[in-house]
PDB file of N, CA, C and O in Angstrom:
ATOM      1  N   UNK A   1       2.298  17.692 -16.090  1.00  0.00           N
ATOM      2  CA  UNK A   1       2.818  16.535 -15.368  1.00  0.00           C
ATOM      3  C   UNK A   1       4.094  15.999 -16.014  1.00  0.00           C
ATOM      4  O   UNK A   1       5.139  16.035 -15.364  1.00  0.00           O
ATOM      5  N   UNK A   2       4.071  15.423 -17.449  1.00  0.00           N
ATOM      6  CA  UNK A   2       5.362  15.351 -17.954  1.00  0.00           C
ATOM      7  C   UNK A   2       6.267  16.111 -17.871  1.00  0.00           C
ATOM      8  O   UNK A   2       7.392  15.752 -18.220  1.00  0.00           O
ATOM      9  N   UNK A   3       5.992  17.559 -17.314  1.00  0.00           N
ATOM     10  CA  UNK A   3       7.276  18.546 -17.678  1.00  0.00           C
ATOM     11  C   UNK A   3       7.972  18.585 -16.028  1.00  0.00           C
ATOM     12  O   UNK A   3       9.030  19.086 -15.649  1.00  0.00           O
ATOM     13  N   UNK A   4       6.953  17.876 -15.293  1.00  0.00           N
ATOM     14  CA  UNK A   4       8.150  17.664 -13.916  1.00  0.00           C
ATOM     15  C   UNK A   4       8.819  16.393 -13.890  1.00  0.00           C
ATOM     16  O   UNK A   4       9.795  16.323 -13.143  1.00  0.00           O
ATOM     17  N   UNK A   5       8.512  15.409 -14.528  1.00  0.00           N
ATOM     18  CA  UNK A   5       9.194  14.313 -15.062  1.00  0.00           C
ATOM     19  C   UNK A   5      10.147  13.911 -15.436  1.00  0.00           C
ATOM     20  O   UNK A   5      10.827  12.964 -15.041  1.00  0.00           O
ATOM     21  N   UNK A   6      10.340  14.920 -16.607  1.00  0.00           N
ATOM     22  CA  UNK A   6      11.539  15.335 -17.435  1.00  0.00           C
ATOM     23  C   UNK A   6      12.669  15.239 -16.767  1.00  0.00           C
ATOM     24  O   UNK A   6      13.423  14.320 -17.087  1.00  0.00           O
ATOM     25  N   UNK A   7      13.151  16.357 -15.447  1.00  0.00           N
ATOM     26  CA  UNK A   7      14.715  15.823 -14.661  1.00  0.00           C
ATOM     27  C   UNK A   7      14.792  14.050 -15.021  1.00  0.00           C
ATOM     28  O   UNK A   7      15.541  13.414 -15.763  1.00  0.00           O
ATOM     29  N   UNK A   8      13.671  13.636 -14.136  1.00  0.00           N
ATOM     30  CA  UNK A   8      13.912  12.251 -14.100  1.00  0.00           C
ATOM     31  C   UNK A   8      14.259  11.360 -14.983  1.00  0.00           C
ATOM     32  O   UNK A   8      15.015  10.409 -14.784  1.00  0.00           O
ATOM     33  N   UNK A   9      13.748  11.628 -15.922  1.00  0.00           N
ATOM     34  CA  UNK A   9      13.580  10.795 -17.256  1.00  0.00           C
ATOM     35  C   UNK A   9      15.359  10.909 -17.896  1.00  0.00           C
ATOM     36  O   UNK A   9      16.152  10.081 -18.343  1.00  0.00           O
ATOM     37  N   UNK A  10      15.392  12.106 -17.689  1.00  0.00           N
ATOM     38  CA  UNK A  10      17.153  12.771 -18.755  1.00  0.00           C
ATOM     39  C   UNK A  10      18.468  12.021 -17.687  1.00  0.00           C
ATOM     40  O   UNK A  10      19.429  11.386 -18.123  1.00  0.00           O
ATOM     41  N   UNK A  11      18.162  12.324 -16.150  1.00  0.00           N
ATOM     42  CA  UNK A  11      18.685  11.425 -15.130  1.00  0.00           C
ATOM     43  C   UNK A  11      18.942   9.681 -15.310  1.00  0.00           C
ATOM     44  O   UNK A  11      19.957   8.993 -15.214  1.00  0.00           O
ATOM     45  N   UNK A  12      17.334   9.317 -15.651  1.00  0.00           N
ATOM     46  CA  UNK A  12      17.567   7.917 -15.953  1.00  0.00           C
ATOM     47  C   UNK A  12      17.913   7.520 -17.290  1.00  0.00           C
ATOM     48  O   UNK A  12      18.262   6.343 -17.381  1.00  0.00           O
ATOM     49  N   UNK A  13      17.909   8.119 -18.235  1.00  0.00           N
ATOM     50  CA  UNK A  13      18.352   7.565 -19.270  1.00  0.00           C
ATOM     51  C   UNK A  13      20.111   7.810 -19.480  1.00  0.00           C
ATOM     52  O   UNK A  13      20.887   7.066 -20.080  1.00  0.00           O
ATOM     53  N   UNK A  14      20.464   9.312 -18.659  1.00  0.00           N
ATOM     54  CA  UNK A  14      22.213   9.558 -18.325  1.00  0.00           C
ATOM     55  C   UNK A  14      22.638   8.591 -17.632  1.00  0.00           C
ATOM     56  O   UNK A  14      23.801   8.278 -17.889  1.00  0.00           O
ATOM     57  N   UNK A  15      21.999   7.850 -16.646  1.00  0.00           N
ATOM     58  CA  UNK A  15      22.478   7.277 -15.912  1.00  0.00           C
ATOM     59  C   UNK A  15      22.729   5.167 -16.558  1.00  0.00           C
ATOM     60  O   UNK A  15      23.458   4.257 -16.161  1.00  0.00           O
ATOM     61  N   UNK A  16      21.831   5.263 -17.494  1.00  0.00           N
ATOM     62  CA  UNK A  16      21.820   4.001 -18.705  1.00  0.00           C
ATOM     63  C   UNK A  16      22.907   3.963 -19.040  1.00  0.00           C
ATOM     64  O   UNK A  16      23.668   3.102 -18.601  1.00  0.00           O
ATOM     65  N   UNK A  17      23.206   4.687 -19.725  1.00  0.00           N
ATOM     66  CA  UNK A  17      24.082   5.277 -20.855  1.00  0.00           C
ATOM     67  C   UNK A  17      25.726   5.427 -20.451  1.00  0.00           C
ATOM     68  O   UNK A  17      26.690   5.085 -21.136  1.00  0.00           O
ATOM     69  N   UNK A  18      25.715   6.102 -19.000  1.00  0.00           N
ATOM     70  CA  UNK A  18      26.933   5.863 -18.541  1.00  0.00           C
ATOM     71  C   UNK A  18      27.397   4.167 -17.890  1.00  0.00           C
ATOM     72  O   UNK A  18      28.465   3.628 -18.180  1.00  0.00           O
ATOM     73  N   UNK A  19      26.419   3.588 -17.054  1.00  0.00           N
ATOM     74  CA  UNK A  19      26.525   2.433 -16.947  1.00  0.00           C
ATOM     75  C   UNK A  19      26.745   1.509 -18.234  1.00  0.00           C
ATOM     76  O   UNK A  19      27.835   0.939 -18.171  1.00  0.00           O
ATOM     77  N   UNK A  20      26.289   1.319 -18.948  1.00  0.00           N
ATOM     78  CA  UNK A  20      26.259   0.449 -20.063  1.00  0.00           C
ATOM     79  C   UNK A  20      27.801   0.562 -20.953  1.00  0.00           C
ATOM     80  O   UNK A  20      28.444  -0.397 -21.379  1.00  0.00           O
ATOM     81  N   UNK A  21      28.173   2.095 -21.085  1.00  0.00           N
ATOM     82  CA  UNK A  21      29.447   2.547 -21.744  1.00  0.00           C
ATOM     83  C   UNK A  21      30.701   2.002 -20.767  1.00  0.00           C
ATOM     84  O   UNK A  21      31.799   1.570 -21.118  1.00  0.00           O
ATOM     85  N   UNK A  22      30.134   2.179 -19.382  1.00  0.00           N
ATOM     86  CA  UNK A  22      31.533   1.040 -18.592  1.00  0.00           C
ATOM     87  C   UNK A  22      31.623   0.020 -18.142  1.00  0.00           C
ATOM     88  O   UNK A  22      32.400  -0.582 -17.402  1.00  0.00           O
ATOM     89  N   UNK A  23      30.502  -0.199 -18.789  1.00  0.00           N
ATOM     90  CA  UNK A  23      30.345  -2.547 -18.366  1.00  0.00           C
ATOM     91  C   UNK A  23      31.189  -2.536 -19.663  1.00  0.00           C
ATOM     92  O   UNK A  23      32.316  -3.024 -19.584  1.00  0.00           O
ATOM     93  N   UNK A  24      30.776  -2.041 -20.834  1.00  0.00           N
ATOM     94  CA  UNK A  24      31.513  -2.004 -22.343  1.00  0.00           C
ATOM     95  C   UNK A  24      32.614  -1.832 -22.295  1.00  0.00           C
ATOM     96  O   UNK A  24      33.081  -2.632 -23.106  1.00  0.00           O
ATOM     97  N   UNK A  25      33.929  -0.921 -21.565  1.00  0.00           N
ATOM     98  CA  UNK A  25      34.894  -0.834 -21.314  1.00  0.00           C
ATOM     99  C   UNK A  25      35.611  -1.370 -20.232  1.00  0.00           C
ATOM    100  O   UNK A  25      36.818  -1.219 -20.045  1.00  0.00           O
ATOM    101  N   UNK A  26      34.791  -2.035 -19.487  1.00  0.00           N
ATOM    102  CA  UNK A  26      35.394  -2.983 -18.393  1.00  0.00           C
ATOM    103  C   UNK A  26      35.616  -4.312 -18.924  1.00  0.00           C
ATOM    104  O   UNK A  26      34.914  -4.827 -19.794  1.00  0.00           O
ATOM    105  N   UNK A  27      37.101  -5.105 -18.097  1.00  0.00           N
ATOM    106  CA  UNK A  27      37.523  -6.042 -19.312  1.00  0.00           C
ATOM    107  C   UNK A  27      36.661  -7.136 -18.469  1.00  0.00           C
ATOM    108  O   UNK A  27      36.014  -7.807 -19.274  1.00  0.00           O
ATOM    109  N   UNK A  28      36.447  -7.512 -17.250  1.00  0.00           N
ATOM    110  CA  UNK A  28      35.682  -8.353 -16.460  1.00  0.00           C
ATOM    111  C   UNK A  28      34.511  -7.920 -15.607  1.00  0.00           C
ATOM    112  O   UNK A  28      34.211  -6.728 -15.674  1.00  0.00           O
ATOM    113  N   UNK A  29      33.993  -8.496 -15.027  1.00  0.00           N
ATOM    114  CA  UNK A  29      32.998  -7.864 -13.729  1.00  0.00           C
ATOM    115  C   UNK A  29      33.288  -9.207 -12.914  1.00  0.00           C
ATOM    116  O   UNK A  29      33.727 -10.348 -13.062  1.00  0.00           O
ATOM    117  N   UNK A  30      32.781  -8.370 -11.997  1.00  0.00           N
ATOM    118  CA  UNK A  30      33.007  -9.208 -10.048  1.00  0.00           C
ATOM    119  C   UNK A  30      32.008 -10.153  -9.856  1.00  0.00           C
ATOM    120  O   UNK A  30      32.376 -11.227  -9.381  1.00  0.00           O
ATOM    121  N   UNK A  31      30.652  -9.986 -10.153  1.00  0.00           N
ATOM    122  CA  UNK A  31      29.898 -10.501  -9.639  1.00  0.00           C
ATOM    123  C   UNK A  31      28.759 -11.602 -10.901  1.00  0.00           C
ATOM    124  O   UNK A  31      28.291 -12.729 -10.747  1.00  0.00           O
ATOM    125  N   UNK A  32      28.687 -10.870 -11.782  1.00  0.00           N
ATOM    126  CA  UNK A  32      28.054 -11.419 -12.948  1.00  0.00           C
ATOM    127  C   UNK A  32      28.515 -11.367 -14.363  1.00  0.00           C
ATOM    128  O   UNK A  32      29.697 -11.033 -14.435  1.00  0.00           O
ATOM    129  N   UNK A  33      28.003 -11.571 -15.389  1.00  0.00           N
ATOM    130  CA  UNK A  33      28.496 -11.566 -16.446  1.00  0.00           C
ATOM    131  C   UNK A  33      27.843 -10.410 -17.030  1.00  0.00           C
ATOM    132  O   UNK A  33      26.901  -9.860 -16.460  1.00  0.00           O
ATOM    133  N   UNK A  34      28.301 -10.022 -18.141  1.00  0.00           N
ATOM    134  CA  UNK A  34      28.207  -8.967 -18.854  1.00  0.00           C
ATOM    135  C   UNK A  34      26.765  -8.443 -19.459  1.00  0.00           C
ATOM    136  O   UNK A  34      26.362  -7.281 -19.442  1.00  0.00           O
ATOM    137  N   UNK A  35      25.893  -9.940 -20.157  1.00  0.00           N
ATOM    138  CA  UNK A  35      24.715  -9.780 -20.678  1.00  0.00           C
ATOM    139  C   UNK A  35      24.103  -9.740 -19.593  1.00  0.00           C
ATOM    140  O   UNK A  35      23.477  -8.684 -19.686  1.00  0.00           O
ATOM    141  N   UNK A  36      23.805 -10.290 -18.391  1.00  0.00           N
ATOM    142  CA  UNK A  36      23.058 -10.035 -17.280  1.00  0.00           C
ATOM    143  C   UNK A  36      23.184  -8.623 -16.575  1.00  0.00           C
ATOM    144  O   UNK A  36      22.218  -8.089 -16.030  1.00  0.00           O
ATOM    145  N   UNK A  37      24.327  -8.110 -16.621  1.00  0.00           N
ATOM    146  CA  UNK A  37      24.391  -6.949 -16.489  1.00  0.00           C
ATOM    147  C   UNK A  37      23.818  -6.315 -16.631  1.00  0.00           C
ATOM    148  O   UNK A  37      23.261  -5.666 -15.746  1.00  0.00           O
ATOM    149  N   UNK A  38      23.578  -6.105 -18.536  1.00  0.00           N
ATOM    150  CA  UNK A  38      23.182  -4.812 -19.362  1.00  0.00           C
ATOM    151  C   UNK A  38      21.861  -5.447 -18.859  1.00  0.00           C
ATOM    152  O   UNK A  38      21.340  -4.678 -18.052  1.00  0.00           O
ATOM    153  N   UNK A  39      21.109  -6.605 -19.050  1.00  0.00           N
ATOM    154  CA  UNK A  39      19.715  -6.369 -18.572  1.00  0.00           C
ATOM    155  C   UNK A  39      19.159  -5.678 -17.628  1.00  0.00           C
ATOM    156  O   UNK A  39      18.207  -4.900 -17.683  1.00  0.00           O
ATOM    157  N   UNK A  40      19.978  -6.093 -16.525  1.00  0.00           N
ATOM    158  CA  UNK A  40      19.915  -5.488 -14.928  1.00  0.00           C
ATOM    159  C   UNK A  40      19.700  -4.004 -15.088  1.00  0.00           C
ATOM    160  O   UNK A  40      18.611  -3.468 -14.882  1.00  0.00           O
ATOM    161  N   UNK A  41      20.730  -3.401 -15.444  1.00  0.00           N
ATOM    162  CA  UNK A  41      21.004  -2.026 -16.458  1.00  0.00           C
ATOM    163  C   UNK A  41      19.719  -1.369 -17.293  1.00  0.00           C
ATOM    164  O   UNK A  41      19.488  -0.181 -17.068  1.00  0.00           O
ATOM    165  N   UNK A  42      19.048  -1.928 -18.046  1.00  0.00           N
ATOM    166  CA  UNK A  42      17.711  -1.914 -19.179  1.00  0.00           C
ATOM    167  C   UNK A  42      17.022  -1.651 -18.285  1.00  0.00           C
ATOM    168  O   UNK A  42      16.672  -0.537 -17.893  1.00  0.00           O
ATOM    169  N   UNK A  43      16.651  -3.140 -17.704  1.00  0.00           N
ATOM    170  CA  UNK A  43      15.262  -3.585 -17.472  1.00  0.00           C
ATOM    171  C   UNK A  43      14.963  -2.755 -15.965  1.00  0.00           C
ATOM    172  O   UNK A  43      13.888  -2.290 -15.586  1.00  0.00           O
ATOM    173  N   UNK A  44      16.519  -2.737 -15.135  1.00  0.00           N
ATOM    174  CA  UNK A  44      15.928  -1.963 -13.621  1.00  0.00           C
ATOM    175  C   UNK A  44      16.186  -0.906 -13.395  1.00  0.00           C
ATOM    176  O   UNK A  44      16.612  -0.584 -12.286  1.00  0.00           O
ATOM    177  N   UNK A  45      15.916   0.402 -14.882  1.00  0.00           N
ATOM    178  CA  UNK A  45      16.253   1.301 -14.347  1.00  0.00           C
ATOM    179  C   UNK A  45      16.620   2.052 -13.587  1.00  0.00           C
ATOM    180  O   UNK A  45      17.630   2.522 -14.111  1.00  0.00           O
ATOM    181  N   UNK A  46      16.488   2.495 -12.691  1.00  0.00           N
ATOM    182  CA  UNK A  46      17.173   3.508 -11.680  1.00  0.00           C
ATOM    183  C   UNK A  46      17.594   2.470 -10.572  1.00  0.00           C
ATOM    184  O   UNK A  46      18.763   2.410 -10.192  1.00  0.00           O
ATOM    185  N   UNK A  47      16.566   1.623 -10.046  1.00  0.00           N
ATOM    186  CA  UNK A  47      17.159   0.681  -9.165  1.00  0.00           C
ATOM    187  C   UNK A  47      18.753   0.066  -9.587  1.00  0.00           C
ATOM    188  O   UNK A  47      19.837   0.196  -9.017  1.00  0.00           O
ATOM    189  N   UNK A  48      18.314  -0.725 -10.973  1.00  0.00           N
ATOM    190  CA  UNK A  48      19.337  -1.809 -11.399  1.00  0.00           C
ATOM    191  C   UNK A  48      20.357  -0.721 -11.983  1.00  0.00           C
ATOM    192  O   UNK A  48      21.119  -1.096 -12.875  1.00  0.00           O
ATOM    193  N   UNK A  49      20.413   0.478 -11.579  1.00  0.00           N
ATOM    194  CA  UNK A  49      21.750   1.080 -12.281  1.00  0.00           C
ATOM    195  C   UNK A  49      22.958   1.478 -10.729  1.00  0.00           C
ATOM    196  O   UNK A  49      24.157   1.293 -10.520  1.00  0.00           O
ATOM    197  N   UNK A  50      21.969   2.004 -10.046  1.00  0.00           N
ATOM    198  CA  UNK A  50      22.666   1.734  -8.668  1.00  0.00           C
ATOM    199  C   UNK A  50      22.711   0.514  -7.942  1.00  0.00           C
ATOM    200  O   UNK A  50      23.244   0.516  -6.832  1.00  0.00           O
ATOM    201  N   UNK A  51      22.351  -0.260  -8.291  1.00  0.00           N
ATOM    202  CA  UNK A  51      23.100  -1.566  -7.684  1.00  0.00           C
ATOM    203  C   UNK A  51      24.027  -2.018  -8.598  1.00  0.00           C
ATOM    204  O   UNK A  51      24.964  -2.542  -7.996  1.00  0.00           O
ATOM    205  N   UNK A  52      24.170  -2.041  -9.814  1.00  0.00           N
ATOM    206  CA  UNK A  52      25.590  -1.978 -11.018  1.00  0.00           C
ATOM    207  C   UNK A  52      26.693  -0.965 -10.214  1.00  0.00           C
ATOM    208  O   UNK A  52      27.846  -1.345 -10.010  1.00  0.00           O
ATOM    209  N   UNK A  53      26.283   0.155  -9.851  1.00  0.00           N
ATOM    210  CA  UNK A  53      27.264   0.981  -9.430  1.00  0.00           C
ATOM    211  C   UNK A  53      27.853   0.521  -8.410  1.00  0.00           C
ATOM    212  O   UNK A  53      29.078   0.403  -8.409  1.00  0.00           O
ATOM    213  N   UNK A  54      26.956   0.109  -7.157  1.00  0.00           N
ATOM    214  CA  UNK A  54      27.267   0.112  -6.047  1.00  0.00           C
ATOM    215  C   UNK A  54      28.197  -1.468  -5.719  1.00  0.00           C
ATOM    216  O   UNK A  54      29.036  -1.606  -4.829  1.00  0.00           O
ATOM    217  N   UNK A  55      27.721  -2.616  -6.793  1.00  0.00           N
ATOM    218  CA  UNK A  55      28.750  -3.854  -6.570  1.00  0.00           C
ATOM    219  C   UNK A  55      30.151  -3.477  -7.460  1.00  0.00           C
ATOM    220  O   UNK A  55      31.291  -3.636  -7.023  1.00  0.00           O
ATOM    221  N   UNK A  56      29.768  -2.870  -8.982  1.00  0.00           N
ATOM    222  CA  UNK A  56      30.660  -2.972  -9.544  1.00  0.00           C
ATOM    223  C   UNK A  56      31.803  -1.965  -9.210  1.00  0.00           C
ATOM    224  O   UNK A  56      32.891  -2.323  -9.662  1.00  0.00           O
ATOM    225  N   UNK A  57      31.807  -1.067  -8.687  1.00  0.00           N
ATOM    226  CA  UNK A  57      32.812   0.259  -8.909  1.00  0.00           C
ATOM    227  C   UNK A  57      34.195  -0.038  -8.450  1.00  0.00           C
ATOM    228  O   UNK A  57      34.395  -0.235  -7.251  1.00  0.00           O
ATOM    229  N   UNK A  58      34.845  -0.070  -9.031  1.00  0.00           N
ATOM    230  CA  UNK A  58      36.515  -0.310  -8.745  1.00  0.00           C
ATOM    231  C   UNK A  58      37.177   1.324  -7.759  1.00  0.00           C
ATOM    232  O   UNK A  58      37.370   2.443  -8.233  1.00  0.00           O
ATOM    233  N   UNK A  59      37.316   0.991  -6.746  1.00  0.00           N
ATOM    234  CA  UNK A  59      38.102   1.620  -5.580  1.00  0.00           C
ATOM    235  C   UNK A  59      39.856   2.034  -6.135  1.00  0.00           C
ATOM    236  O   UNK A  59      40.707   1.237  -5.741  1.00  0.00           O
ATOM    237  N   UNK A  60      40.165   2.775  -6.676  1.00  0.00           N
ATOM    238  CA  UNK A  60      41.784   3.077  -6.377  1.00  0.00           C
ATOM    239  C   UNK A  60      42.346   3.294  -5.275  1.00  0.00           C
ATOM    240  O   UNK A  60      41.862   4.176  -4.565  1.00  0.00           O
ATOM    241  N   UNK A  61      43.257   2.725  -4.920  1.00  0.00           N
ATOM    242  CA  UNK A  61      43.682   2.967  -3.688  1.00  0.00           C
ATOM    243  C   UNK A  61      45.056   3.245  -3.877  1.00  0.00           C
ATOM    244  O   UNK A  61      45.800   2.661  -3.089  1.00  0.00           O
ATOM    245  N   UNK A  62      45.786   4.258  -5.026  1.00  0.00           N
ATOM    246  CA  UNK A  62      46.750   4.364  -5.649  1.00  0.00           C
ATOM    247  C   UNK A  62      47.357   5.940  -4.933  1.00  0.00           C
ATOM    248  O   UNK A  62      47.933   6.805  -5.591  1.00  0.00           O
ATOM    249  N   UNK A  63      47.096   6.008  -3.664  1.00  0.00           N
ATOM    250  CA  UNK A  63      46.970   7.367  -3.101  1.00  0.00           C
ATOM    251  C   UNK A  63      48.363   7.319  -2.710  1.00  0.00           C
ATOM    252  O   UNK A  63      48.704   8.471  -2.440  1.00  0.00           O
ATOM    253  N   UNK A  64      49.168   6.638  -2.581  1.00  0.00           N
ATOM    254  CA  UNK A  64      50.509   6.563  -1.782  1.00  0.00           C
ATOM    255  C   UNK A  64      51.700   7.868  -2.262  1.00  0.00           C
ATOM    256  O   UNK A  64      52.800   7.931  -1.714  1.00  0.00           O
TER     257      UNK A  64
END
């Protein structure tokens, strides 16, 4: 049982890890502050990492 898990687990913890490294390198956020973030981030794993993604992600529109 753990060994079908595993994707998931390496998924959700990649997916921590990248979120958390660009709240850290982002100089502001849009919607909340930073420590609420990383909780959001922690505490709602897979949920709270795609909703970080999905408010925070900065759009370039530098296509011209």
């Amino acid at each position: 049982m753990i060994l079908l898990l595993t994707p998931i687990i390496i998924i959700a913890l990649g997916l921590i890890i990248f979120n958390l490294i660009n709240l850290k390198n982002k100089k502001d956020t849009k919607y909340l502050n930073k420590p609420l973030w990383t909780l959001i981030i922690i505490i709602g794993n897979i949920v709270g990492n795609i909703i970080y993604l999905a408010l925070e992600s900065e759009k370039n529109d530098d296509s011209d």
